[in-house]
N, C-alpha and C positions, 0 to 999 in steps of 0.2 A: 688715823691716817693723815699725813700732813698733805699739804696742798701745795701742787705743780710750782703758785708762786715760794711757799715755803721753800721747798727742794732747790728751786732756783737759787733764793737767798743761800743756802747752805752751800752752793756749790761757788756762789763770788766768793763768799767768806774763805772755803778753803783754795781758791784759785788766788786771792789776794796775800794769802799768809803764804804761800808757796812763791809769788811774786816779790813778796816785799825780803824773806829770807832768800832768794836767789840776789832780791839786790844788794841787800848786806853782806853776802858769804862774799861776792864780786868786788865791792867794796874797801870789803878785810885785805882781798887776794890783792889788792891796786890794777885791777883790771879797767880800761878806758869803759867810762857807763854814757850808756846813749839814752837821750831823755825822752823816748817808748817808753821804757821801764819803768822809770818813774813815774811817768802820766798813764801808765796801768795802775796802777796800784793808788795812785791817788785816784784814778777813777770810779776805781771798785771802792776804794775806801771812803768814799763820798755816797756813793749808792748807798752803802751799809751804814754809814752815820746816819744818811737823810731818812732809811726807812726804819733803824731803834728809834728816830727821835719821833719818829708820824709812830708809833707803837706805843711809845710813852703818851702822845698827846692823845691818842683815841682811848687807854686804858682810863685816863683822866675823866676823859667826858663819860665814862658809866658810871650809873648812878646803881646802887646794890641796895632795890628793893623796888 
């Protein structure tokens, strides 16, 4: 069973892929973009960077034995 925080992470992940393809489609379309949207998604996209990289660095400090 994953964990509340887990579940969280899962849902920026797909709240920011769902942010960042609305800003692109908007984009494509030449639709005026307001920089909200942008600073969503770089927001989320920062959460989710900073907490792969504290995942990688705590995998590191175990020692297997």
């Amino acid at each position: 069973m994953k964990s509340t925080f887990d579940l969280m992470r899962l849902w920026a992940m797909l709240t920011g892929l769902v942010l960042a393809a609305w800003y692109f489609a908007a984009l494509l379309m030449g639709a005026k973009q307001t920089e909200t949207l942008s600073m969503l998604v770089t927001a989320i996209g920062g959460f989710e960077l900073f907490h792969f990289a504290q995942d990688i660095w705590l995998k590191r400090g175990r020692t297997n034995g």
